[in-house]
C-alpha positions in Angstrom: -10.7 9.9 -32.4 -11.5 8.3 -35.6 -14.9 8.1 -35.5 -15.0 12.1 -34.7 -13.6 12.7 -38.6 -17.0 12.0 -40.4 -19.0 13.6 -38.0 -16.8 16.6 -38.2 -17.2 16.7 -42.2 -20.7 16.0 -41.8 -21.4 19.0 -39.7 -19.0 21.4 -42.0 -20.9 19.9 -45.0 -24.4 20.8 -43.0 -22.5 24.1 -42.7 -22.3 24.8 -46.4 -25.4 23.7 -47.2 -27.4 25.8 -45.0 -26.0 29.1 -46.1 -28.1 31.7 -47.3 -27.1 32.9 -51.2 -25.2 35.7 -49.5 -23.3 34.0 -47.4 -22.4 31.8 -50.3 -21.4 34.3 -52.7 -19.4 36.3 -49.6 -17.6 32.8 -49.4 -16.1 32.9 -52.7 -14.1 36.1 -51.5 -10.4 35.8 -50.8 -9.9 34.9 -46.9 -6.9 33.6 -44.9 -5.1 31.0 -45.5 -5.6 28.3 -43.0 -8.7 30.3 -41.4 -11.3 28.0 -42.2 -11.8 24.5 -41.1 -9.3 23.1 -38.8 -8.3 19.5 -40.4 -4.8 19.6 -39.0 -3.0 15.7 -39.3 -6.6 14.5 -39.8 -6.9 11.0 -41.7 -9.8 11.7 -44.3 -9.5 9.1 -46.4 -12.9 7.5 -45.4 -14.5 10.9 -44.9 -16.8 12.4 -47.2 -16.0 15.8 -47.4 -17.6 19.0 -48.5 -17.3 21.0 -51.9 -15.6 23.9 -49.9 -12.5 23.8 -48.2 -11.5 27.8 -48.9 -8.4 28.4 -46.3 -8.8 24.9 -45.1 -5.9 23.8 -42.6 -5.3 20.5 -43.7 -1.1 20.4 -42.4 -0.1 17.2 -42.6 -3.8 15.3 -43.3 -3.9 12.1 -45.0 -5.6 12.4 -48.2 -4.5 9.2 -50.3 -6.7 8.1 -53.1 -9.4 10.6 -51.9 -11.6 12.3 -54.5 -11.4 15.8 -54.6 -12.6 16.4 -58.3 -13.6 20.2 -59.1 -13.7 21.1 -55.0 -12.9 24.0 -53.8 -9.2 24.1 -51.9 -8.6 28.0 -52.4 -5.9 29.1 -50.0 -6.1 26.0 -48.2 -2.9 24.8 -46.5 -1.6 21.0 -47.2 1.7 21.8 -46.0 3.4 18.3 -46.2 -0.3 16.4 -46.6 -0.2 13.0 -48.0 -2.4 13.2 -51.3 -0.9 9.8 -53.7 -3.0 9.0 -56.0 -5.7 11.8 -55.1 -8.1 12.5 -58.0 -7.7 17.0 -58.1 -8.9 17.1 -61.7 -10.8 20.2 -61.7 -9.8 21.3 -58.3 -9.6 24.9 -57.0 -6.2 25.1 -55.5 -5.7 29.3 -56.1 -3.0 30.5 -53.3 -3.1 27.3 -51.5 0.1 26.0 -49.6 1.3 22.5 -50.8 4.9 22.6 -50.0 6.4 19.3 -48.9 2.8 17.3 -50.3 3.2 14.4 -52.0 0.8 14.1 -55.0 2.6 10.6 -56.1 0.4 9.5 -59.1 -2.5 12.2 -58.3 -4.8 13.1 -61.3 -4.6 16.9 -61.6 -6.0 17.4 -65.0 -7.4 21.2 -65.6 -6.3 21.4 -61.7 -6.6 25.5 -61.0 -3.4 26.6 -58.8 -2.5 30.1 -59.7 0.2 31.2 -57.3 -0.1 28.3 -55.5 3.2 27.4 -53.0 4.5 23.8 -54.3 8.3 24.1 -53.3 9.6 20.8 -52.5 6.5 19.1 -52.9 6.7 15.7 -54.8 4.1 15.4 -58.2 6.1 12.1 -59.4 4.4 10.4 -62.1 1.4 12.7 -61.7 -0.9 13.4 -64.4 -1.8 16.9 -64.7 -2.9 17.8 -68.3 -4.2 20.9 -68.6 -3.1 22.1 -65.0 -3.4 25.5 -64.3 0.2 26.7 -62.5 0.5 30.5 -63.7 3.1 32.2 -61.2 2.9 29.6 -59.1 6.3 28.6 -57.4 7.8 25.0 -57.7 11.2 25.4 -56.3 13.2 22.2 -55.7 9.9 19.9 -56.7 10.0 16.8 -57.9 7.8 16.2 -61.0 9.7 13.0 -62.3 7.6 11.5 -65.6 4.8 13.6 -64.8 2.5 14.7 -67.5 1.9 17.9 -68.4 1.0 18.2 -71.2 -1.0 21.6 -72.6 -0.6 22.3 -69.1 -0.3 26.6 -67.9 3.1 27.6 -66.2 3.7 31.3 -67.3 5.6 32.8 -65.0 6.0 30.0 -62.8 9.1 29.0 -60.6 10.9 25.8 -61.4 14.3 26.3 -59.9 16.0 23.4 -59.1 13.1 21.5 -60.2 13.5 17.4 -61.0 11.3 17.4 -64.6 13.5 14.4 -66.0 11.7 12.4 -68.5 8.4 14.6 -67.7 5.9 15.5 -70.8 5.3 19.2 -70.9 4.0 19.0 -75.0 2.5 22.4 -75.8 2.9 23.9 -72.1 2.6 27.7 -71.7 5.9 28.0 -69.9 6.5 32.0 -71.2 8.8 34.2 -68.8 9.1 30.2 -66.4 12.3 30.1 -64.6 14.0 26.6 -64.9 17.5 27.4 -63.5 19.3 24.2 -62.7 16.0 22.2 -63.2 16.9 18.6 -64.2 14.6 18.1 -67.6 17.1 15.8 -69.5 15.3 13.2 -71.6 12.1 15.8 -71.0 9.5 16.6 -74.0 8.5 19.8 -74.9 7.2 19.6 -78.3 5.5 22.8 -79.4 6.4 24.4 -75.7 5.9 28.3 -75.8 8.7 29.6 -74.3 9.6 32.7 -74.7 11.9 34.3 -72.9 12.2 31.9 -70.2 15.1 31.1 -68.0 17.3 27.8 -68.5 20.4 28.7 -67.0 22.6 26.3 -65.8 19.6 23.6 -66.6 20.1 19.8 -68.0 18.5 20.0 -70.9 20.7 16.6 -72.7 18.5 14.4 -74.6 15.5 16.5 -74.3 13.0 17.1 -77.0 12.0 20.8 -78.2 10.5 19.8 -81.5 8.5 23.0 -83.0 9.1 24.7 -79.5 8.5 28.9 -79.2 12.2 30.0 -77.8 12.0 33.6 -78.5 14.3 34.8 -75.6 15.2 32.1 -74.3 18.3 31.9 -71.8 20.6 29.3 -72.4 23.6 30.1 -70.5 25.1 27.5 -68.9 22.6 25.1 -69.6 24.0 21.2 -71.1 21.7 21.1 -74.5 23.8 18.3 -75.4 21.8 15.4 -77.7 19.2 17.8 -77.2 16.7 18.2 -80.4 15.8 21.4 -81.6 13.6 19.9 -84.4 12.0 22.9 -86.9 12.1 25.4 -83.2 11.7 28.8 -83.6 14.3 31.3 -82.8 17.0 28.9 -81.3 19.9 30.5 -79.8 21.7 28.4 -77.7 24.6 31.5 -77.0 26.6 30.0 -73.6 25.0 26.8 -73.2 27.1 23.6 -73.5 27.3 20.2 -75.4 26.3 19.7 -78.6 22.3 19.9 -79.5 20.8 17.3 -82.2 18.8 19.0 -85.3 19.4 22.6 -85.0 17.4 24.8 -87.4 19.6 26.7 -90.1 18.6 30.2 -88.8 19.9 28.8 -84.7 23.0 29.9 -83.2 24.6 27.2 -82.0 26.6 26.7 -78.5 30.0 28.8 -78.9 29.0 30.3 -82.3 31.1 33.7 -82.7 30.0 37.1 -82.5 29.2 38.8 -85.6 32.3 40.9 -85.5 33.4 43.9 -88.3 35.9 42.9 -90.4 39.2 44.3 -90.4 40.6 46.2 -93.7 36.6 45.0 -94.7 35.6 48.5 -95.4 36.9 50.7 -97.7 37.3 54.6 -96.1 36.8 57.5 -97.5 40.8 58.3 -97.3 41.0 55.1 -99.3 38.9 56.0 -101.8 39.9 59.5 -102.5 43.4 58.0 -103.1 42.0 55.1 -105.0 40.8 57.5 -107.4 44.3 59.9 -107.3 46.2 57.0 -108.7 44.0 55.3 -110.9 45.4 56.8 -114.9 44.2 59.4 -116.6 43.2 57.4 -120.0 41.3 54.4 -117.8 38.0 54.3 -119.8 35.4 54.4 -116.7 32.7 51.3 -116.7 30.0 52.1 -117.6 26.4 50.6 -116.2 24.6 47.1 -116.8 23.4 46.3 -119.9 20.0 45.4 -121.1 20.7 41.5 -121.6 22.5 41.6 -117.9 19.3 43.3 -116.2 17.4 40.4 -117.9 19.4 38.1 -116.8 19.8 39.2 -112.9 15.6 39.7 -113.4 15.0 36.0 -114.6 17.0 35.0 -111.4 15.1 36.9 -109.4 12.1 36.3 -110.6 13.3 32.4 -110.5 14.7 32.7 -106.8 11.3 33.8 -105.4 9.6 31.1 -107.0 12.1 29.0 -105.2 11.1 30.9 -102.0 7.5 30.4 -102.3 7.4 26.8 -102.3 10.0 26.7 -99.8 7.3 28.1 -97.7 4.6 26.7 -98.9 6.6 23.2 -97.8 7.8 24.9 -94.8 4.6 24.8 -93.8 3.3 21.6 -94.7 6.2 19.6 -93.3 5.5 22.4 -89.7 1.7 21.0 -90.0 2.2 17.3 -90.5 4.6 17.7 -87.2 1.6 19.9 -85.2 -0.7 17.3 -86.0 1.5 14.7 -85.1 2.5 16.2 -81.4 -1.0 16.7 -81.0 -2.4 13.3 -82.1 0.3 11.8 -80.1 -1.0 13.5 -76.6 -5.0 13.0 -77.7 -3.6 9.3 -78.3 -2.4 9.0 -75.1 -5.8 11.2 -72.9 -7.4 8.3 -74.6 -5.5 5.6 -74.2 -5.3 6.5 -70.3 -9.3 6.8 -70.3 -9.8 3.6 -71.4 -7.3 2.1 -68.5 -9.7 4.6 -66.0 -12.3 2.3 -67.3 -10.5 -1.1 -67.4 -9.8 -0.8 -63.5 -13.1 0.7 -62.4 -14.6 -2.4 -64.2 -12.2 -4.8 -62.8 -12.9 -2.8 -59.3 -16.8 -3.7 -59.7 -15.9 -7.2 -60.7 -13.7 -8.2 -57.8 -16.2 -6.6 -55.3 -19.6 -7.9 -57.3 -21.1 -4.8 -57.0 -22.6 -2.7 -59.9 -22.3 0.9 -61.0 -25.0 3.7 -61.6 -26.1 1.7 -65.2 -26.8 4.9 -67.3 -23.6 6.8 -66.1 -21.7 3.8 -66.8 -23.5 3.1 -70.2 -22.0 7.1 -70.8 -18.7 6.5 -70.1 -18.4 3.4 -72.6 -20.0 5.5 -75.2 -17.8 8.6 -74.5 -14.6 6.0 -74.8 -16.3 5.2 -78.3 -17.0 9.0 -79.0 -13.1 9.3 -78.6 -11.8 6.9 -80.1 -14.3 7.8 -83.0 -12.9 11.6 -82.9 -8.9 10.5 -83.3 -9.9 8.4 -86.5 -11.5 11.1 -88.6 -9.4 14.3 -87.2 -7.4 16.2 -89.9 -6.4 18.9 -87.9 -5.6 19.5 -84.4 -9.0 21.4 -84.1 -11.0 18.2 -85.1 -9.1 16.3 -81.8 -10.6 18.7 -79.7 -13.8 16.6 -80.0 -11.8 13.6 -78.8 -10.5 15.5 -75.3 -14.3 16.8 -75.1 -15.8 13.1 -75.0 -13.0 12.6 -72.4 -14.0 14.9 -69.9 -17.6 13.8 -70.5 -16.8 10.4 -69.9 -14.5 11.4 -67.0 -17.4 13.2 -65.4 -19.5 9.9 -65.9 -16.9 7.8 -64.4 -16.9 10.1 -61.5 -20.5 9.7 -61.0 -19.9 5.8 -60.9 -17.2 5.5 -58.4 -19.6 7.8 -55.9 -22.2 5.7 -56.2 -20.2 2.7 -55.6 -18.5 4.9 -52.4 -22.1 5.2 -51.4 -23.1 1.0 -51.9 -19.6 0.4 -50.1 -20.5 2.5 -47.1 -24.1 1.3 -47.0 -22.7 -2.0 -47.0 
């Protein structure tokens, strides 16, 4: 049965390729999900498959280490399909069903999955910087240490999700729902935010350094040892334990409502008989004088200079700590490359077989390009160039390990 799979993938990929342009662009149309190619508990980890798999049925198929890199998987179904270690980066999951999938250690970076189904599924350790997950739903999965770094879930679903110890630096997690989701120990440096739901969540020992918390909803949530580290618009009003480097301007767990003092304000009533019983001969005071006015003027004048540099500081300690958050995750794209490139050479090594030379020669001088990039960056613009020679020497990289797949199978 086997030995039917690559034949099978080879005809699909005929298929595709002998489509006339308007079939091709009637293709990239929504369809249903599961109404294209029937791959159903297939084991396709030897297969080489075609670019499109739109609406794919591939329940249950074994995809392990299979490279899937900038295919398109729209409204495919990988109900409970095995993808560890699966390279997606790129991928074109939009509206496909992943629920029960384990994606164990899979590369998702700039992975598209808007509205995708993930509930339960298991993204452990994955790495998926720059994922695309806008209103997708997550329910109940378990994203354990994964990395998520600058990665899109506005408006996704994260209820009862497992994020403990996961890296979500500079996500775009506005309106996200994270009731009861596990993120304690979890790091969400410069995170936007706003107005998203952390009821009842464990937030203790997690990291929101610089993070956007406009609207936020704490209640119920355990923010204790938690670090709140120059965030914006903290209020932590019904959450429980006790947070680590809260801003001045934060509430704080249990703070009291502003409430109108009592006997505070001085009536009308109290006035008119204020001024019934104070004596006839009482000289009234009379207003400020000019030496007073100069005084309370030099203060002023001496409080916004204050003011001013306070902002002016404000913002130079707020850039220091933006540059730093985002040299750490450049740091670490590289660093991660440069193991890509380690093992893929080690790979060759051990099986004395040799890459594509002037894709490989590319990816070594991307690394460089990188590396290069973090040592003169000032600002978090200039480290752009450093995730750009990434993905360049990604791409390259990819190139090699096909043509190896290619010398493997000729072999």
């Amino acid at each position: 049965m086997r030995r039917l799979v690559p034949a099978l993938v080879a005809a699909l990929s005929l298929a595709f390729l002998s489509l006339p342009a308007t079939a091709v662009h009637a293709a990239s149309a929504p369809c249903k999900p599961g109404s294209g190619a029937n791959l159903r508990g297939k084991d396709l980890t030897s297969a080489t498959l075609p670019y499109s798999l739109r609406c794919a049925d591939l329940t249950g198929a074994k995809l392990d280490t299979v490279d899937l890199t900038g295919k398109d998987l729209t409204g495919a179904v990988l109900r409970k399909a095995s993808l560890k270690e699966a390279d997606l980066g790129q991928a074109h999951l939009d509206y496909a069903d992943l629920r029960g999938a384990d994606l164990t250690e899979a590369d998702m970076g700039q992975m598209r999955a808007k509205q995708a189904n993930l509930r339960g599924a298991i993204l452990a350790d994955a790495d998926a910087v720059q994922a695309e997950f806008p209103h997708s739903d997550l329910t109940g999965a378990v994203l354990t240490r994964a990395v998520l770094t600058q990665a899109n879930l506005t408006d996704a679903k994260l209820v009862d999700a497992d994020l403990k110890d996961a890296t979500l630096g500079q996500i775009k997690g506005r309106t996200a729902d994270f009731t009861r989701a596990k993120l304690g120990e979890a790091k969400l440096g410069q995170a936007h935010l706003e107005h998203a739901v952390l009821r009842d969540a464990d937030l203790s020992e997690a990291e929101f350094t610089q993070a956007e918390l406009d609207g936020a909803d704490f209640h119920g949530a355990n923010v204790d040892k938690a670090s709140f580290t120059q965030a914006d618009d903290v209020d932590l009003t019904g959450a429980r334990g006790t947070p680590a480097d809260l801003p001045d301007d934060a509430v704080a767990p249990g703070a009291p409502a502003d409430e109108d003092s009592a006997g505070g304000e001085v009536t009308a009533a109290d006035e008119t008989t204020g001024a019934r019983d104070m004596p006839g001969n009482v000289v009234r005071p009379k207003g400020p004088s000019p030496a007073l006015i100069l005084v309370i003027l030099s203060g002023l004048g001496l409080s916004l200079t204050l003011i001013l540099w306070g902002v002016a500081h404000r913002r130079k300690e707020r850039f220091v700590a933006e540059m730093a958050v985002a040299r750490h995750a450049a740091e670490e794209d590289v660093t991660r490359f440069g193991e890509e490139i380690d093992a893929l050479d080690f790979e060759m090594k051990i099986n004395q077989v040799s890459g594509p030379t002037y894709e490989w020669r590319a990816a070594l001088d991307a690394y460089e390009a990188a590396k290069q990039a973090l040592h003169v960056a000032q600002t978090p613009y200039d480290l752009q160039a450093a995730a750009v020679a990434v993905a360049r020497g990604r791409q390259a990289l990819h190139t090699v390990r096909s043509g190896l797949s290619g010398t493997s199978g000729h072999h």
